[in-house]
GUKOL-792288 format. One line per 10 residues: number of its first residue (from 1); their letters; for each residue y, x, z of N, C-alpha, C, O, CB. Coordinates in steps of 0.2 Angstrom, whole numbers, plus 5000, padded with zeros to 4 digits. Glycine has a CB too. Layout:
<sites>
NUM> A> Y/X/Z/Y/X/Z/Y/X/Z/Y/X/Z/Y/X/Z | ...
</sites>
This chain:
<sites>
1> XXXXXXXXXX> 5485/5422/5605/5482/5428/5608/5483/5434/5603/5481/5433/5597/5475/5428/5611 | 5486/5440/5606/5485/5445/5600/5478/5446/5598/5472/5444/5601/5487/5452/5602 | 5479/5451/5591/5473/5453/5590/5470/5459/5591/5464/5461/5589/5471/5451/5584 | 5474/5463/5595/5473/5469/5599/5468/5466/5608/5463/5468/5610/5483/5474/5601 | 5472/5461/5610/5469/5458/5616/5463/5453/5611/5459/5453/5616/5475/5454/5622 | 5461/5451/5608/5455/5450/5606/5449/5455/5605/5443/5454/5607/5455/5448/5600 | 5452/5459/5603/5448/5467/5601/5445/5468/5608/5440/5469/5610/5453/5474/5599 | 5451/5468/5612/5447/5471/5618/5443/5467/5624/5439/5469/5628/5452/5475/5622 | 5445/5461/5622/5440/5454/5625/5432/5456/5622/5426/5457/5626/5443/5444/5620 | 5433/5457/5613/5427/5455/5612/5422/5463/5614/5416/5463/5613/5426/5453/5604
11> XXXXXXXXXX> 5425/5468/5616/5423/5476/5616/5421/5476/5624/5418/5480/5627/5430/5484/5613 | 5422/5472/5628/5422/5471/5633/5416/5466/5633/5411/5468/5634/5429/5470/5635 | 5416/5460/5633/5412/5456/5632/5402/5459/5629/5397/5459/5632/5416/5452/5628 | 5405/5461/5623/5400/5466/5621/5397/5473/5626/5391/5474/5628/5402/5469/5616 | 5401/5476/5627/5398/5481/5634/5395/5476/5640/5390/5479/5642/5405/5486/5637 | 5397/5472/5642/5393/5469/5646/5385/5465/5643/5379/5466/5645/5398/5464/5648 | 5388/5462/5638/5381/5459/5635/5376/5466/5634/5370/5465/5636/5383/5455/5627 | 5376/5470/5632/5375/5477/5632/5371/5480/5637/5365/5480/5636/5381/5482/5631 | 5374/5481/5644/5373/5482/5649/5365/5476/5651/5360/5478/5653/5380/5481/5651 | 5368/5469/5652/5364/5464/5654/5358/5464/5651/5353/5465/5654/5366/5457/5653
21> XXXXXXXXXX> 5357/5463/5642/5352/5464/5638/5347/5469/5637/5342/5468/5634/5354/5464/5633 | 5350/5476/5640/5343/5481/5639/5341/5481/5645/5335/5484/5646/5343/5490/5638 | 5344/5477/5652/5340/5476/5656/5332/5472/5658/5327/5473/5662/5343/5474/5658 | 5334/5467/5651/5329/5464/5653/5320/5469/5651/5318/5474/5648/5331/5456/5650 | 5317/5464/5654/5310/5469/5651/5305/5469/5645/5301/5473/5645/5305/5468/5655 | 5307/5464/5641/5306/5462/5636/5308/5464/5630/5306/5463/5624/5306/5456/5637 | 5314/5469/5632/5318/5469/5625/5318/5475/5625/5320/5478/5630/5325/5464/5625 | 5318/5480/5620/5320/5486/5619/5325/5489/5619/5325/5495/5618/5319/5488/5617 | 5332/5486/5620/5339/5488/5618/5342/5482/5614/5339/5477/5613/5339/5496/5614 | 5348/5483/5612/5351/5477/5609/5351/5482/5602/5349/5487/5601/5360/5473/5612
31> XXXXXXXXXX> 5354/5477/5596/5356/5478/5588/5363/5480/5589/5365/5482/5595/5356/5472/5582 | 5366/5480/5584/5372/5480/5582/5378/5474/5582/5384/5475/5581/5371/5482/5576 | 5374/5469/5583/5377/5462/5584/5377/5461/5593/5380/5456/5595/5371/5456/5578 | 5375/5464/5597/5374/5466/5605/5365/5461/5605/5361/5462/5610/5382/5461/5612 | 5363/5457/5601/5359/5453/5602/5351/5456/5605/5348/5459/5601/5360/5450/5596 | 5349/5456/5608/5341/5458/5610/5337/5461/5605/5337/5459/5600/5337/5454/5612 | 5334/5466/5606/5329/5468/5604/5323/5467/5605/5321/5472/5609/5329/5471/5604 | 5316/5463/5603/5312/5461/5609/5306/5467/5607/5304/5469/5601/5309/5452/5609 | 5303/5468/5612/5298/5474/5611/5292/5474/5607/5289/5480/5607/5296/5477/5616 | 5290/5468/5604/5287/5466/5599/5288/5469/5592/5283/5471/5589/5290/5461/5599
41> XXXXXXXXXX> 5294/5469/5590/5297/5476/5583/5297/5479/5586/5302/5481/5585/5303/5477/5580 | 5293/5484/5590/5293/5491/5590/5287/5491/5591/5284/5496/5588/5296/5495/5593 | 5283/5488/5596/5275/5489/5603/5271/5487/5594/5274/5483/5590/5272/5480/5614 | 5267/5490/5593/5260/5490/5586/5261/5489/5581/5257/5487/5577/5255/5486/5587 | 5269/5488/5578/5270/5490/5573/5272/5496/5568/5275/5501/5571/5272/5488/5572 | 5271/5496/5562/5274/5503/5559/5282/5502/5559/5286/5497/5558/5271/5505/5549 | 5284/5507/5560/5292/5509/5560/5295/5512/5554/5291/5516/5552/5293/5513/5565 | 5301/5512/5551/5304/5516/5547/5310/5517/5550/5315/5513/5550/5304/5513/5540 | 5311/5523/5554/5317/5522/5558/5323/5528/5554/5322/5534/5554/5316/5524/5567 | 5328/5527/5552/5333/5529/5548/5340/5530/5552/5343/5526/5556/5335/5524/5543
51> XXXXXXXXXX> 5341/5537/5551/5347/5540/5556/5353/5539/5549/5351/5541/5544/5346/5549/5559 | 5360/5538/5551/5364/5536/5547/5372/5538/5550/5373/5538/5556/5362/5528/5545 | 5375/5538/5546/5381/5540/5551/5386/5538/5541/5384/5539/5535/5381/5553/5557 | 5394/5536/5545/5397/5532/5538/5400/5538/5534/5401/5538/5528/5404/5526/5541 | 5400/5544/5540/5403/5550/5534/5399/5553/5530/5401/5558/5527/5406/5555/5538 | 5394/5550/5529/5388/5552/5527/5387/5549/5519/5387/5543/5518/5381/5549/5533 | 5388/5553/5514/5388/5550/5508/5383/5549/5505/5383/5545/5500/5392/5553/5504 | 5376/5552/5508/5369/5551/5504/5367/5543/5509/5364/5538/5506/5361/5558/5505 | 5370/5543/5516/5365/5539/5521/5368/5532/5516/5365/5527/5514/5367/5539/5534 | 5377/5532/5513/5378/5527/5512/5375/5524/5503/5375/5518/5501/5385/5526/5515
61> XXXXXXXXXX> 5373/5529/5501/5371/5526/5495/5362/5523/5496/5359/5520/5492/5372/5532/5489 | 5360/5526/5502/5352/5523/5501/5352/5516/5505/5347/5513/5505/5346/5529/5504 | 5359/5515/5509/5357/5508/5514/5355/5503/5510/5350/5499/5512/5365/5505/5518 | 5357/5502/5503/5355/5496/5500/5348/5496/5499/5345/5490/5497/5357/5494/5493 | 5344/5502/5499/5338/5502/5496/5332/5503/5504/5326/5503/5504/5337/5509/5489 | 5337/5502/5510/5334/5501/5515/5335/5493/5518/5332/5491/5523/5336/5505/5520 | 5340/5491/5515/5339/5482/5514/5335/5482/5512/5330/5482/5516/5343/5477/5510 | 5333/5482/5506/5329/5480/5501/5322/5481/5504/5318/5476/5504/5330/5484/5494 | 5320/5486/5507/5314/5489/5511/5311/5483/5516/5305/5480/5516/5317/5497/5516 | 5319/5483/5520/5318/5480/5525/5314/5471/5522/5309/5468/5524/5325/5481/5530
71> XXXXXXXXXX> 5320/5469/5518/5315/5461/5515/5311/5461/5512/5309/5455/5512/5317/5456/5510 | 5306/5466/5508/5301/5468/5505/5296/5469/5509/5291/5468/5506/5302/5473/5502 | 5297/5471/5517/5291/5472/5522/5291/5466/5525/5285/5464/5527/5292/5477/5528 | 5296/5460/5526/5296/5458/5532/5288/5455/5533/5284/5454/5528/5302/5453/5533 | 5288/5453/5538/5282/5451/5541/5274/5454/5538/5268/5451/5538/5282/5442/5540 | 5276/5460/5535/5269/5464/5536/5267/5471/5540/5264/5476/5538/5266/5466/5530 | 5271/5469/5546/5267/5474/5551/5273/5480/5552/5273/5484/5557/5258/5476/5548 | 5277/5481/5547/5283/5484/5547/5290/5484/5548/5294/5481/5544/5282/5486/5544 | 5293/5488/5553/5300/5485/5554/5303/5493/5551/5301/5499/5552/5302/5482/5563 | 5309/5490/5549/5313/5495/5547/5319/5497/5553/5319/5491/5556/5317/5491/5540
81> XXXXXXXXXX> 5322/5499/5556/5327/5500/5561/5330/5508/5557/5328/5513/5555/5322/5500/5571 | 5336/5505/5558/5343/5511/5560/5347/5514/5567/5349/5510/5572/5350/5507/5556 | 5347/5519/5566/5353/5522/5572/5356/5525/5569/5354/5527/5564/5351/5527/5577 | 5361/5525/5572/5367/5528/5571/5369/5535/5575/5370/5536/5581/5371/5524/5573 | 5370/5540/5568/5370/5550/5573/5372/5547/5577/5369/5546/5582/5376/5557/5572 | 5382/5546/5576/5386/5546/5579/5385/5543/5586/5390/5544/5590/5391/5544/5576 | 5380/5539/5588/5380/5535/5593/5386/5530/5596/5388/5529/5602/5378/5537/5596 | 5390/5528/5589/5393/5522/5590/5389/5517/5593/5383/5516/5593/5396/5521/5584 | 5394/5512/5597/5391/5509/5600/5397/5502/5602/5403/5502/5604/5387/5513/5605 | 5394/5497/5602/5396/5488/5604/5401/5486/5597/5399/5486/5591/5403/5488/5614
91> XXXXXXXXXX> 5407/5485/5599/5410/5484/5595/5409/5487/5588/5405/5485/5583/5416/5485/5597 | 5413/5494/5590/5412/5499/5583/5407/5500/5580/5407/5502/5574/5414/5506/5585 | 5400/5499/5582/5392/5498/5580/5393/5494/5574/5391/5496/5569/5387/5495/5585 | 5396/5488/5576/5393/5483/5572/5401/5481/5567/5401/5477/5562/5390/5475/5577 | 5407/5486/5569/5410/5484/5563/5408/5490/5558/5410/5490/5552/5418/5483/5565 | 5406/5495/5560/5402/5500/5552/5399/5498/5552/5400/5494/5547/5399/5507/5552 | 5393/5497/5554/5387/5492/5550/5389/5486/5545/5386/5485/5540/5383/5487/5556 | 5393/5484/5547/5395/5478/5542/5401/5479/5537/5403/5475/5532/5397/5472/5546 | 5403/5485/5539/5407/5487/5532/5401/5491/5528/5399/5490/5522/5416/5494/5534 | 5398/5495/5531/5393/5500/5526/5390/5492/5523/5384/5494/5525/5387/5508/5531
101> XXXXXXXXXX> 5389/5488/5521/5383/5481/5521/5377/5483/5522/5372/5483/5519/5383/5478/5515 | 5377/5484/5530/5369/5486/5533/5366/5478/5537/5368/5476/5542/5370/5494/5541 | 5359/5475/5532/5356/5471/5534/5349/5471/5539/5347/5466/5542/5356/5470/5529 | 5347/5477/5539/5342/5478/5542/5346/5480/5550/5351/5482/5552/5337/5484/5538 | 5339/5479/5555/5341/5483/5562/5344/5488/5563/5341/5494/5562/5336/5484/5565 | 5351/5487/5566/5351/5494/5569/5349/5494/5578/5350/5489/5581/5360/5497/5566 | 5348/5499/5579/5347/5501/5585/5353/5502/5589/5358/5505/5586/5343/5506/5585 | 5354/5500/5596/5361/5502/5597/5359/5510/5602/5364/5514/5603/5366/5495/5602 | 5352/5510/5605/5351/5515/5608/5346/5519/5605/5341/5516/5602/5350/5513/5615 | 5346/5526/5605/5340/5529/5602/5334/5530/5604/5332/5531/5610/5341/5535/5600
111> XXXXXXXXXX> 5332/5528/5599/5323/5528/5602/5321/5534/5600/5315/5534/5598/5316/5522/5597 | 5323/5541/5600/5321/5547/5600/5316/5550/5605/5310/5550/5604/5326/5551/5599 | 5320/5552/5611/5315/5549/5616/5307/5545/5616/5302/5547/5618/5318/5546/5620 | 5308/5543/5615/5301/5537/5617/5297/5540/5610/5291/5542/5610/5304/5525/5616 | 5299/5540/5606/5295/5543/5600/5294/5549/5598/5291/5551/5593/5297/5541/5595 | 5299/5554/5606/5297/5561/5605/5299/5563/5597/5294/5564/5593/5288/5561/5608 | 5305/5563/5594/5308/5566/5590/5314/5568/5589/5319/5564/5591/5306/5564/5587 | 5314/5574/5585/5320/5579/5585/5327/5577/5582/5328/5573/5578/5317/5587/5581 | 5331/5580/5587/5338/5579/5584/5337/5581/5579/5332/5585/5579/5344/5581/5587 | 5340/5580/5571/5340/5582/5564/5347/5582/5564/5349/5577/5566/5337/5577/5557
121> XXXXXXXXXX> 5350/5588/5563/5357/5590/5559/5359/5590/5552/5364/5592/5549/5357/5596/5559 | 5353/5588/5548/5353/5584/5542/5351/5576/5541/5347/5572/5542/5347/5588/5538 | 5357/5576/5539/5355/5567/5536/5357/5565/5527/5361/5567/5523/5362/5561/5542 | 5353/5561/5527/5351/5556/5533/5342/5560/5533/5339/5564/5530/5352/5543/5530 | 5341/5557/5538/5332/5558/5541/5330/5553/5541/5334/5548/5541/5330/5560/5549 | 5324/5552/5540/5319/5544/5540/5313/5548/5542/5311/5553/5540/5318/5539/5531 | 5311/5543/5549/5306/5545/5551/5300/5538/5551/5302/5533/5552/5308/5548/5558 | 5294/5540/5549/5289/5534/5551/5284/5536/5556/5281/5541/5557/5285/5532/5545 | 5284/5530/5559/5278/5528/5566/5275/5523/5562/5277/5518/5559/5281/5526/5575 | 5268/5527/5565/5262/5522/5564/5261/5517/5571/5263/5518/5577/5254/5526/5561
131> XXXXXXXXXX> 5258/5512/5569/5256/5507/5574/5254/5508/5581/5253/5504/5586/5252/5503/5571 | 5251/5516/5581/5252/5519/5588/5255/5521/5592/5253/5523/5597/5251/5523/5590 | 5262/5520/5589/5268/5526/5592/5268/5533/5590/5273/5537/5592/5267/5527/5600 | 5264/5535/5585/5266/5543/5581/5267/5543/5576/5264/5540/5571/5262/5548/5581 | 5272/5548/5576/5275/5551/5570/5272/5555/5566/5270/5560/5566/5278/5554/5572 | 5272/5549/5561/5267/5551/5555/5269/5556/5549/5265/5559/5546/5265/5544/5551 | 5280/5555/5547/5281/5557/5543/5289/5558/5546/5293/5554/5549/5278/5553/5537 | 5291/5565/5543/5298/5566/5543/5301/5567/5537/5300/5572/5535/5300/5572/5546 | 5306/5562/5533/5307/5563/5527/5314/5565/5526/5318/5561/5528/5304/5558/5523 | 5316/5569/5523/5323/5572/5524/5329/5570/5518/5327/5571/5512/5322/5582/5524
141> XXXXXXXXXX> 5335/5567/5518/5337/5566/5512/5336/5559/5512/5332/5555/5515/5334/5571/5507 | 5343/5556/5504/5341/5550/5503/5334/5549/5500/5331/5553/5496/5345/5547/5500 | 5333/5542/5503/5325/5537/5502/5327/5532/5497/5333/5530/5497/5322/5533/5510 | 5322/5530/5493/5322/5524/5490/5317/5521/5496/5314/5523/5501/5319/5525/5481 | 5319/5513/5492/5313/5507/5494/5304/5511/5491/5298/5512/5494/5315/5498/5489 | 5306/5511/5484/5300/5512/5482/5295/5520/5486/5289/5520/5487/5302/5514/5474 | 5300/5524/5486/5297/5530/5488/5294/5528/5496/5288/5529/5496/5303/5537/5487 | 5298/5526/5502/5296/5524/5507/5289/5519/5508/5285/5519/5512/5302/5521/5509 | 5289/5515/5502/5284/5509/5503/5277/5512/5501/5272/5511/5503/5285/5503/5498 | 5278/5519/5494/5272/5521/5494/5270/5527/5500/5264/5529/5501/5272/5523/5487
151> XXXXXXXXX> 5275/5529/5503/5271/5535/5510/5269/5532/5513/5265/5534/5517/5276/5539/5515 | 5269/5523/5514/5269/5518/5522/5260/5518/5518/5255/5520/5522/5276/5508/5522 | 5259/5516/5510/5253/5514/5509/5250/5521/5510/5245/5520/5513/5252/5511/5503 | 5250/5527/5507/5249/5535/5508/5246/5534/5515/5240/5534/5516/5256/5542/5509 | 5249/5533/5519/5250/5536/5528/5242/5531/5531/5237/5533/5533/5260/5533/5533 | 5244/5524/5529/5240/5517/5531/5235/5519/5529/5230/5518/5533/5241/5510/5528 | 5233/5522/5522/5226/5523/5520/5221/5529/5524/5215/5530/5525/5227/5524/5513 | 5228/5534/5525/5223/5539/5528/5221/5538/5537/5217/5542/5540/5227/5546/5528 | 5224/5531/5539/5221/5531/5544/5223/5532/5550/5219/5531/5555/5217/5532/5544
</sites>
């Protein structure tokens, strides 16, 4: 089999899985890999959600330090998640994601809506939600781990 007719098996395959997977009710949308999202990482936890696009020369020097973020939180009540401006999506999602070496969640659909926040013409943007669903913080520009982990403790303390 070519690998042009692979391409379009797997872009195809993916838009369906795409399709089937935010249907269901449990899940908020798929990643970057098409796999589910379950609404668990998002319903009462804090969020760090990161807008990123490849042409973006700051979004790609801070991805490693939103890895890092992201293994540094896991399992205390905070999820890290990426979108993408461009709203690439299926295939093309997950082959920038994995050339940029993005480890953490990306989102394949924007949660802007739901979290009631503004398109930014500046990137990259990092927004935090607290475990209510609001928008606690708009932070403009590349982010470190360190700088993100101390607003999360800032933010948690004031309540």
């Amino acid at each position: 089999m070519g690998a042009q007719l692979q391409w379009v098996i797997r872009l195809v395959i993916g838009a369906f899985a795409v399709v089937v997977l935010t249907a269901c009710s449990d899940a908020v949308g798929v990643d970057q890999y098409g796999r589910k999202v379950p609404s668990e990482r998002i319903e009462g936890q804090w969020l760090v959600i990161n807008y990123w696009a490849e042409w973006c020369a700051p979004c790609r020097t801070e991805i490693p330090q939103l890895n890092a973020l992201d293994k540094e939180l896991a399992g205390q009540g905070v999820s890290v998640l990426g979108v993408n401006f461009d709203k690439l999506q299926g295939a093309e999602l997950e082959r920038v994601s994995e050339a940029l070496g993005i480890k953490f969640t990306v989102l394949a659909s924007d949660p802007a809506e739901r979290f009631k926040l503004p398109r930014s013409e500046v990137l990259p943007v990092t927004y935090i939600i607290d475990n209510t669903g609001r928008t606690r913080e708009r932070l403009l520009g590349e982010q470190t781990a360190a700088g993100i982990t101390a607003k999360l403790i800032e933010l948690k303390s004031e309540g």
